[in-house]
ZAMARGU-4260 file (C-alpha; in steps of 0.2 Angstrom, whole numbers, plus 5000, padded with zeros to 4 digits):
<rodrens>
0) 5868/4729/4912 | 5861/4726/4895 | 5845/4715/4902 | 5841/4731/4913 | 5838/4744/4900
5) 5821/4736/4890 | 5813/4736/4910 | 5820/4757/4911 | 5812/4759/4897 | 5796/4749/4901
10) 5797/4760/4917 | 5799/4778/4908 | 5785/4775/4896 | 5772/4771/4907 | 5776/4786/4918
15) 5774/4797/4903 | 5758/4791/4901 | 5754/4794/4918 | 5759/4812/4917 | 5750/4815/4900
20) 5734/4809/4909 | 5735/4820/4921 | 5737/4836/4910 | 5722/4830/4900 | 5707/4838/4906
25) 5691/4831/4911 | 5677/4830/4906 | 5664/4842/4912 | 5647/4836/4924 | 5632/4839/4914
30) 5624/4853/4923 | 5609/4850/4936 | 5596/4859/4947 | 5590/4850/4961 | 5579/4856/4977
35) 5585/4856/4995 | 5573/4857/5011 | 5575/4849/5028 | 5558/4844/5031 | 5541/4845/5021
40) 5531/4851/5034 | 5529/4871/5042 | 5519/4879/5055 | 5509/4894/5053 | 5520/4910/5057
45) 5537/4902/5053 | 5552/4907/5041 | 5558/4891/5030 | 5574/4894/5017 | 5571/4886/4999
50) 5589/4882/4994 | 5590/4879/4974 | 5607/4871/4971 | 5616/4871/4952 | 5632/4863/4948
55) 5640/4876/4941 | 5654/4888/4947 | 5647/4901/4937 | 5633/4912/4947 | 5633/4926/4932
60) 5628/4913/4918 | 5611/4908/4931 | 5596/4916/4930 | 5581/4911/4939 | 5562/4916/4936
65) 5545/4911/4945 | 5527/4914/4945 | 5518/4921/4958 | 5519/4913/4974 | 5504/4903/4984
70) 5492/4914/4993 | 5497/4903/5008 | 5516/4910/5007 | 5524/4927/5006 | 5541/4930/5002
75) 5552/4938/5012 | 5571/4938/5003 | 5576/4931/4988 | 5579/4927/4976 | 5598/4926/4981
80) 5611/4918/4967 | 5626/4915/4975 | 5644/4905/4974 | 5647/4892/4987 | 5662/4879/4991
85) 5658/4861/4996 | 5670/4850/5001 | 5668/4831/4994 | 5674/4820/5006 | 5674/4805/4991
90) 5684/4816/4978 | 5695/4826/4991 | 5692/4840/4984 | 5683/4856/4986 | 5668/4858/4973
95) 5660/4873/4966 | 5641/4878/4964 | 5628/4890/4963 | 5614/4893/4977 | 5596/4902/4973
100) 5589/4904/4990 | 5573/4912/4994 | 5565/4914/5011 | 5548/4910/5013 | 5536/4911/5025
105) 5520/4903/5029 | 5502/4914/5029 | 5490/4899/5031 | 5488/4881/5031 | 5488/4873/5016
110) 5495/4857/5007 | 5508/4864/4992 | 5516/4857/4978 | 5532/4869/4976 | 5538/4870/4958
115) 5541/4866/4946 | 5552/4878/4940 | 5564/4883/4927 | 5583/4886/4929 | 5593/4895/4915
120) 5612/4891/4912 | 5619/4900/4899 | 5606/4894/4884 | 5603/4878/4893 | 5585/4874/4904
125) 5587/4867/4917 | 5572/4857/4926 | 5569/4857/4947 | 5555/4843/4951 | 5541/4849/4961
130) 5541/4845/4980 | 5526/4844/4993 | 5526/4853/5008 | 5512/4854/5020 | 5509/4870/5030
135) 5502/4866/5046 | 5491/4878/5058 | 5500/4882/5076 | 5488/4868/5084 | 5491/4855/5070
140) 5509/4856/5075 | 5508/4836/5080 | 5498/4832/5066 | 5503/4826/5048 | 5490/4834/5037
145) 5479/4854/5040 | 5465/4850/5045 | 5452/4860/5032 | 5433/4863/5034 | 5425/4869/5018
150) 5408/4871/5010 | 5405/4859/4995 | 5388/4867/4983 | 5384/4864/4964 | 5390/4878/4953
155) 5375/4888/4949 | 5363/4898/4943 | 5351/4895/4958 | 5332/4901/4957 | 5319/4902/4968
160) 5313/4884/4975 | 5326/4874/4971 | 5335/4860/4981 | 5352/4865/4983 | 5362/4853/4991
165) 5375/4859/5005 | 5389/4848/5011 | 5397/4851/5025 | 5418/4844/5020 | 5432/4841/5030
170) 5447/4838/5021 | 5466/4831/5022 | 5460/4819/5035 | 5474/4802/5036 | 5461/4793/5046
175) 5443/4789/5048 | 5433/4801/5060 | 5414/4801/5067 | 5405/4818/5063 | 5398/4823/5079
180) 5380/4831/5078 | 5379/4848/5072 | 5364/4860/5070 | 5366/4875/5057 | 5353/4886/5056
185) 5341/4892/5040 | 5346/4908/5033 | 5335/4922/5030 | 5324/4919/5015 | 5326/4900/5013
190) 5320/4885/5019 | 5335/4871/5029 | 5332/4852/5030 | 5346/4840/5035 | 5350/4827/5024
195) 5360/4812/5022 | 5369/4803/5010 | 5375/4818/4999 | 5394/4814/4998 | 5407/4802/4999
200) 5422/4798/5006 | 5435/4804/4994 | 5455/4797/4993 | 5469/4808/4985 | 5486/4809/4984
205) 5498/4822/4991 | 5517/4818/4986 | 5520/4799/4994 | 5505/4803/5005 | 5485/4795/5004
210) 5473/4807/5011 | 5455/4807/5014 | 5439/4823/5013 | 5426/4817/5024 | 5408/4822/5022
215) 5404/4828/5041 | 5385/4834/5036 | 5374/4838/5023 | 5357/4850/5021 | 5347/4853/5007
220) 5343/4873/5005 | 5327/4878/4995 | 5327/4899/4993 | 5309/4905/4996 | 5313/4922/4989
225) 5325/4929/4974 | 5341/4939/4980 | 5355/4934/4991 | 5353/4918/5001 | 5373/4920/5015
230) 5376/4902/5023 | 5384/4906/5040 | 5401/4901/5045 | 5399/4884/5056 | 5410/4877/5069
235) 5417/4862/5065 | 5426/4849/5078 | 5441/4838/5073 | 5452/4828/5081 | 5449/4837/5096
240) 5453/4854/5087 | 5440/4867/5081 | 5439/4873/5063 | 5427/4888/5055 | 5420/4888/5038
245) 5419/4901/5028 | 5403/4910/5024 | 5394/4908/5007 | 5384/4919/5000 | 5372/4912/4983
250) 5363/4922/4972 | 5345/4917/4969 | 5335/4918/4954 | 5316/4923/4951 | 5307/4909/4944
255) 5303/4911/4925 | 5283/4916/4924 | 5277/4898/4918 | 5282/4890/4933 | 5279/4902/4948
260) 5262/4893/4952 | 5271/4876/4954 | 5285/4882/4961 | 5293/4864/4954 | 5312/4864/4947
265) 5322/4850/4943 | 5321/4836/4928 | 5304/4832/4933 | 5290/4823/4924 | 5272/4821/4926
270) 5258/4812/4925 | 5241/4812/4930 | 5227/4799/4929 | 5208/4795/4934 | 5200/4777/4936
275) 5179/4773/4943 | 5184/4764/4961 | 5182/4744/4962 | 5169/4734/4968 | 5172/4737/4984
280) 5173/4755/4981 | 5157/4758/4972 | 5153/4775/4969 | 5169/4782/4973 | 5181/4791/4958
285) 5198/4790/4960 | 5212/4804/4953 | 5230/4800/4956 | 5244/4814/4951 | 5263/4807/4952
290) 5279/4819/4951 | 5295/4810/4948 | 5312/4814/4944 | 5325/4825/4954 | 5318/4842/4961
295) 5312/4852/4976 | 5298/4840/4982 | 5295/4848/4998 | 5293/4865/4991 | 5283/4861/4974
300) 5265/4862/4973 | 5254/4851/4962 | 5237/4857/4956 | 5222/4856/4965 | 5209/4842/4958
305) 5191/4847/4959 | 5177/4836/4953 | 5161/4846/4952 | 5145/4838/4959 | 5159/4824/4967
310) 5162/4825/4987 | 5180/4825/4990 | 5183/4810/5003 | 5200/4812/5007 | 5218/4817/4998
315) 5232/4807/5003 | 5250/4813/4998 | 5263/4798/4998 | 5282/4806/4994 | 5297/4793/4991
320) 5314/4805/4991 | 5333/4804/4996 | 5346/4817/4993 | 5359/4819/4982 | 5371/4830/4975
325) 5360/4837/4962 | 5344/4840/4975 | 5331/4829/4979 | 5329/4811/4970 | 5312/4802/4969
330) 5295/4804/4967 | 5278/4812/4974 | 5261/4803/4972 | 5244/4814/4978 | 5229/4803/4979
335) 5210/4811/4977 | 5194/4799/4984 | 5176/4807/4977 | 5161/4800/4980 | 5146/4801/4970
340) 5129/4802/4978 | 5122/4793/4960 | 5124/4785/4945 | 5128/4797/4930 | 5139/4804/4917
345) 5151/4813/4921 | 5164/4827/4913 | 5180/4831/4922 | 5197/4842/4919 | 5213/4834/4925
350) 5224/4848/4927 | 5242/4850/4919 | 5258/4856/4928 | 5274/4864/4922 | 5292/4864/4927
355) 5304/4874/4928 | 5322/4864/4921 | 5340/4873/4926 | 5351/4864/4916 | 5341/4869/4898
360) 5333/4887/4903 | 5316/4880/4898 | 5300/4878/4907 | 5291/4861/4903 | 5272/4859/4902
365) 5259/4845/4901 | 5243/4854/4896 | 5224/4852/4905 | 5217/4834/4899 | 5197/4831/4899
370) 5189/4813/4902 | 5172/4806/4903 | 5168/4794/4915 | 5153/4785/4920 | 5149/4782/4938
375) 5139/4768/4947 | 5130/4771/4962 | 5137/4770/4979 | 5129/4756/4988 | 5118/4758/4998
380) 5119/4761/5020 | 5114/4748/5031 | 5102/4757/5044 | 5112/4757/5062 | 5102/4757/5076
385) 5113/4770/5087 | 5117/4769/5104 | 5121/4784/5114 | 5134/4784/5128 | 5128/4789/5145
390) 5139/4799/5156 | 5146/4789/5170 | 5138/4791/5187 | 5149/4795/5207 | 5149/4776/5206
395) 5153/4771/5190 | 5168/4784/5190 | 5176/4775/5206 | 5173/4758/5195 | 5182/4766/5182
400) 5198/4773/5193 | 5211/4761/5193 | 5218/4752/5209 | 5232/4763/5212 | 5245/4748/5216
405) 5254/4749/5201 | 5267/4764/5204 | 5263/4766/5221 | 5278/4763/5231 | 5266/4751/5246
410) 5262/4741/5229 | 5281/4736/5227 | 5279/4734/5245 | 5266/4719/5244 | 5281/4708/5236
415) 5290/4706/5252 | 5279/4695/5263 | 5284/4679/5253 | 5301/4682/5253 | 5300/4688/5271
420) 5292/4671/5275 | 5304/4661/5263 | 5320/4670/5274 | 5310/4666/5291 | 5314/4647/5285
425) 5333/4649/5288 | 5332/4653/5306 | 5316/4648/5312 | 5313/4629/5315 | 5295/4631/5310
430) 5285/4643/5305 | 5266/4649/5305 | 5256/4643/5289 | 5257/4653/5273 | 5238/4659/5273
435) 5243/4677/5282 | 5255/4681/5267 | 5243/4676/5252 | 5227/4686/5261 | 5237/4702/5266
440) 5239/4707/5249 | 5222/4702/5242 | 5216/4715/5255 | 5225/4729/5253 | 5224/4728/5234
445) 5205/4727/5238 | 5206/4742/5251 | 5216/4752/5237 | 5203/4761/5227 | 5197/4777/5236
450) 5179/4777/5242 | 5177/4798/5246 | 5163/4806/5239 | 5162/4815/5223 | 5163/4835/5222
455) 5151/4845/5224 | 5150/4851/5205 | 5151/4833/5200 | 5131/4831/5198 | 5129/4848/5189
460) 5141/4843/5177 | 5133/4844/5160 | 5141/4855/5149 | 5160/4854/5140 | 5166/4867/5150
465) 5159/4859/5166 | 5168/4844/5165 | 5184/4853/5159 | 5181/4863/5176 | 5181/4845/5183
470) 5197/4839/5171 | 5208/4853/5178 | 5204/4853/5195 | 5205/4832/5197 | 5219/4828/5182
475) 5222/4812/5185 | 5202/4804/5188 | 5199/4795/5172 | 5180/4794/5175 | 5179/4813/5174
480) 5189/4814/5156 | 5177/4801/5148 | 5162/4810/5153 | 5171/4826/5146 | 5175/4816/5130
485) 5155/4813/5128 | 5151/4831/5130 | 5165/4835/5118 | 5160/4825/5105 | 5139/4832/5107
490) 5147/4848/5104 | 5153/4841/5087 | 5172/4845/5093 | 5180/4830/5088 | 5197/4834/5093
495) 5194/4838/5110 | 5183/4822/5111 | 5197/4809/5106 | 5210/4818/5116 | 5199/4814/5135
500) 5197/4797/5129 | 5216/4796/5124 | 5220/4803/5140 | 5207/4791/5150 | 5214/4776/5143
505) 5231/4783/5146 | 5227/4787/5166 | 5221/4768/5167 | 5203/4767/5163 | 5194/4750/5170
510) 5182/4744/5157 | 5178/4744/5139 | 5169/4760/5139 | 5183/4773/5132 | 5190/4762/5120
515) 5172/4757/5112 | 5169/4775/5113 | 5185/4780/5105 | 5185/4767/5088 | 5166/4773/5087
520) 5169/4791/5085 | 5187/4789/5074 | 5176/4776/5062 | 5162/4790/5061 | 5176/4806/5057
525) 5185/4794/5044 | 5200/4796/5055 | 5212/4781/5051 | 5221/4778/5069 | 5233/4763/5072
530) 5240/4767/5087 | 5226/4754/5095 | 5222/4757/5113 | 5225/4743/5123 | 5210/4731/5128
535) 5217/4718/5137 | 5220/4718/5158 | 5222/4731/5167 | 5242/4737/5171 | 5236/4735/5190
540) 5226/4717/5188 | 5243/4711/5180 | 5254/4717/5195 | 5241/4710/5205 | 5247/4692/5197
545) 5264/4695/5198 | 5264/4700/5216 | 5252/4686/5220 | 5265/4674/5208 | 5279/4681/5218
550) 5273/4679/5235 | 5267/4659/5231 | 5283/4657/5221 | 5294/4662/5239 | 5279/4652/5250
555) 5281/4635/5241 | 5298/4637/5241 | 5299/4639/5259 | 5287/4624/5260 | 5298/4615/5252
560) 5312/4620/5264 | 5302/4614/5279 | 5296/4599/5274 | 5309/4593/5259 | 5296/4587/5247
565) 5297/4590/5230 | 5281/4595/5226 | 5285/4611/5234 | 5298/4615/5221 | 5285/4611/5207
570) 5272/4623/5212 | 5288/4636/5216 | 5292/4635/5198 | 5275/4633/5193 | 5272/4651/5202
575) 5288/4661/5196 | 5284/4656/5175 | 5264/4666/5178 | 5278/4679/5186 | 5287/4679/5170
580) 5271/4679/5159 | 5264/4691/5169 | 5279/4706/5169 | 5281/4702/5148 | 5260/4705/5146
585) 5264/4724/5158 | 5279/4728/5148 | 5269/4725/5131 | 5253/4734/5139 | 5262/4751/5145
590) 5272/4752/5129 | 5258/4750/5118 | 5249/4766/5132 | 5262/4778/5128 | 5264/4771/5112
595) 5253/4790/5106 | 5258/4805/5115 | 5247/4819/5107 | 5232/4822/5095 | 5231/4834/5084
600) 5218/4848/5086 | 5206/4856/5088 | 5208/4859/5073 | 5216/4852/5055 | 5235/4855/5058
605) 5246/4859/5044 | 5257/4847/5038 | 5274/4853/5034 | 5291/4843/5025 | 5303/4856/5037
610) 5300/4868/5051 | 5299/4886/5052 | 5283/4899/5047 | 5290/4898/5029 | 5291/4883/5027
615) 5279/4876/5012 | 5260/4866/5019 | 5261/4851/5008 | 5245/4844/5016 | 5235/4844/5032
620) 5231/4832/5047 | 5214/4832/5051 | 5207/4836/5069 | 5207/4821/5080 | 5221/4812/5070
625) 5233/4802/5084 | 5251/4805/5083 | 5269/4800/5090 | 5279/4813/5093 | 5297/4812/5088
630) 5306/4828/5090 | 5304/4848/5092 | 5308/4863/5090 | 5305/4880/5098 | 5287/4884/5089
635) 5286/4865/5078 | 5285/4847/5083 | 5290/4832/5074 | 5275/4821/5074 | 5271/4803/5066
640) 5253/4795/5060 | 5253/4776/5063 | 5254/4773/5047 | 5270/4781/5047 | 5268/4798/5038
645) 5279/4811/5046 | 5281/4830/5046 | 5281/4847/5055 | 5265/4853/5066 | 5263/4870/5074
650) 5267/4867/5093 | 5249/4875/5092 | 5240/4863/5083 | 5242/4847/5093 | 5234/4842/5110
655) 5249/4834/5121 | 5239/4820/5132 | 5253/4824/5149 | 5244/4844/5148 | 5225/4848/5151
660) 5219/4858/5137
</rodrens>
């Protein structure tokens, strides 16, 4: 009995203990705010609960303020503080907070960081993270981010000339997309050009996500007028969805005085300089003017250099720009050619040129410089005994025609008799000797050229509009366009001249006449040309060869079917390469024919950087000059010199050799 009683007493103190702890109190949580949403992304038109939850039992010691809302979300109950009972499976117990619930709905697509925002317990401040949601249009519902279209321009002021740079931005992308072609058109009172290279692709973060804004185009806007310049809304397409941009509307400047002749704003410099030509270019002065720096090339307008007694030769502008995101970025250099008719001393003024510079409010001037020069005498002209082209007689304009077989559908025809031959040796035990196949097609394409006699106004032709009479009502006889040509050019109408013998060549002419002709009268106007006609044979001698290459390549391979000798086969292969070198010398021959397509005339034809009638004339092409055309629009063609200067002509100024002037 006695050995029990320490072990009781063990027993009673340890359950005292117990019982004390328990009528202890604990420790209180520290107090929290924490954010509660089921998902983080919400489509247009839908209601979404905000659910604010606070530790405390308390809801009168809570108090809950916010700023105004997102323009993207309105608010349609709330805030609501309330008590709620949530039963901890862990603990076993039911626990006490305090809900602030707002109900929210989504206005518009947008990606938003919610909070964050301030709780007050008692005199405590309580902090609730911020959370990312992302509100989705009702046709984004299976995508992750909105999809957003947006205009992207310089903060201002904007004047009158500048280069303003538009870029076109579509934003909240998560992976790379191809912008697809777009058009916009130029608003009243300013010039459009599309551009490249003005933005980047840009990465952000949005919560734990990495998104992308996408340049999907870019123009450069240069107002022509002061007063408000509205960029339309464009239609943009995403993904397969469609997106609209919001108009803009910018408000243009005037010019300050000092700079309304040039027209020229931008950090720009210039310089201007004047040199006695080389030996090779004896007698001639030249003046060079250079622009450089970031501005409004297209629409500024350097001074015009005149040189007295000098006769101006030519003027060449060269211009060397990209876009950026500040406007145009390079340099402008105008060449002036004089020639003197002798020796002398002489005085000349080299204008100056001002600027116009947004970023400091001040117009920059270089002032008028005057030189002396002395200049040597221009060598002097070899005597050149000149040789005046006849028209062609009825004869020699059935010489000129060409054959007809190349095109013709019976000239693709003439290629069959060798193979027809070379499948006869399959079935036929022998077969008649090859000459029948190799003279058939020597006398057709001999047979080929028309014999008829010529109209009956063809021998009173004399005049231009006699053989433009002729022109139209035979299009296609190249004899007739190069005896229009000659009259053309005796009525000192250079244009008109060069087009016929553009268009001769390009119908097939047979000889060496048109393009004699042609290099004689472009060396006489000074008109630098490098789209050379072509001199070599003929497109119908050359399908000549390849017919006759393919025939005798087929016979000789038959041949060597019959009779098994190898020598066959040589003269087969021998036959099929001057097939092969023949095609290659056609395909090089037509291209280098189409390579021009019009000639500009008949008069100069103004050069412009952008089309439209107010678009600014930077220079002129002259009458006669040979283009390439590369693009159009309703009243303006893209055209391009073979020397590679390109611009905007009138649709009226050029002379398209597939139409009859």
């Amino acid at each position: 009995m006695e050995s029990q009683q320490p072990a009781g007493r063990v027993r009673a103190i340890l359950l005292g203990l117990v019982v004390l702890w328990g009528a202890l109190p604990l420790p209180a949580a520290p107090l929290k705010a924490q954010l509660n949403l089921e998902t983080d992304r919400f489509v247009v038109g839908t209601k979404f609960t905000l659910d604010i939850v606070v530790n405390t039992a308390d809801p009168q010691a809570v108090r809950f303020s916010y700023g105004a809302l997102p323009a993207a979300l309105g608010l349609v109950e709330g805030p609501n503080i309330r008590e709620a009972s949530t039963w901890e499976e862990s603990l076993g117990k039911m626990s006490r907070s305090t809900h602030i619930t707002l109900t929210l709905k989504v206005l518009a697509p947008a990606i938003l960081e919610l909070g964050p925002w301030t709780v007050k317990v008692g005199n405590k401040d309580l902090s609730v993270a911020p959370f990312t949601v992302y509100l989705l249009a009702s046709d984004e519902a299976k995508l992750r981010f909105p999809i957003d279209a947006r205009w992207v321009v310089p903060p201002g002021p904007y004047y009158q000339g500048q280069a303003i740079p538009l870029l076109l931005q579509v934003r909240n992308l998560d992976t790379l997309s191809q912008p697809g072609e777009m058009t916009l058109p130029a608003p009243n009172g300013a010039l459009l050009d599309k551009v490249t290279g003005l933005g980047e692709i840009e990465i952000s973060s949005a919560g734990e996500d990495r998104i992308m804004n996408i340049p999907w185009g870019g123009w450069m806007l240069i107002p022509t007028k002061e007063g408000t310049v509205t960029v339309p809304a464009v239609k943009v397409s995403v993904l397969g969805l469609t997106r609209t941009t919001q108009p803009i509307s910018l408000e243009v400047l005037a010019l300050p005085e000092g700079a309304q002749v040039s027209r020229a704003v931008g950090n720009l410099t210039y310089s201007i300089d004047a040199h006695e030509g080389t030996d090779d270019q004896s007698g001639q002065f030249i003046v060079t003017q250079e622009v450089k720096g970031e501005g409004n090339f297209p629409a500024l307008v350097l001074p015009p250099v005149t040189a007295g007694s000098l006769t101006l030769l030519s003027k060449q502008e060269n211009v060397h720009t990209k876009a950026t995101s500040i406007g145009y970025s390079g340099n402008l250099v105008v060449t002036w050619r004089f020639q003197t008719e002798r020796a002398g001393s002489l005085g000349l003024r080299l204008p100056g040129f001002q600027s116009f510079q947004p970023s400091t409010g001040l117009v920059n001037t270089w002032e008028d410089r005057f030189i002396s020069v002395n200049l040597s005498a221009p060598p002097a002209e070899k005597p050149v005994a000149a040789t005046r082209p006849l028209p062609l007689t009825w004869e020699q304009v059935l010489a000129a025609r060409p054959w007809g077989l190349w095109g013709s559908w019976w000239g693709f025809a003439l290629a069959f008799p060798g193979l027809l031959f070379w499948l006869a040796t399959y079935w036929k035990p022998r077969s008649p000797g090859p000459s029948l196949f190799v003279v058939l097609p020597l006398v057709l394409l001999l047979s080929a050229a028309s014999n008829l006699g010529p109209p009956e106004n063809f021998a009173k032709a004399r005049t231009l509009q006699d053989w433009s009479a002729l022109t139209v009502a035979h299009p296609n006889e190249p004899g007739f366009w190069y005896n229009k040509a000659l009259a053309a050019a005796d009525s000192q109408k250079t244009a008109l001249a060069i087009h016929a013998l553009r268009r001769a060549l390009d119908l097939g002419y047979q000889g060496t006449e048109a393009a004699s002709v042609l290099r004689t009268l472009e060396e006489d106007q000074v008109l630098v040309d490098q789209f050379h006609p072509w001199l070599g044979l003929s497109s119908d001698l050359l399908f000549a060869m390849i017919l006759v290459s393919l025939n005798l390549g087929f016979l000789f391979w038959g041949g060597y079917r019959l009779s098994r000798r190898p020598f066959w086969l040589v003269l087969a292969s021998l036959s099929l390469m001057g097939c092969v070198t023949a095609t290659s010398a056609l395909v090089v021959e037509e291209s280098v024919r189409h390579e021009a397509n019009a000639v500009v005339g008949p008069s100069d034809g103004p050069l412009k950087k952008v089309p439209g009638s107010l678009a600014e004339r930077w220079m002129s092409l002259r009458g006669g000059t040979v283009v390439k055309i590369l693009g159009r629009t309703l009243d303006d063609v893209l055209v391009q010199t073979g020397y590679g200067l390109e611009g905007w002509v009138s649709a009226n100024d050029l002379l398209l050799l597939d139409a009859i002037p």
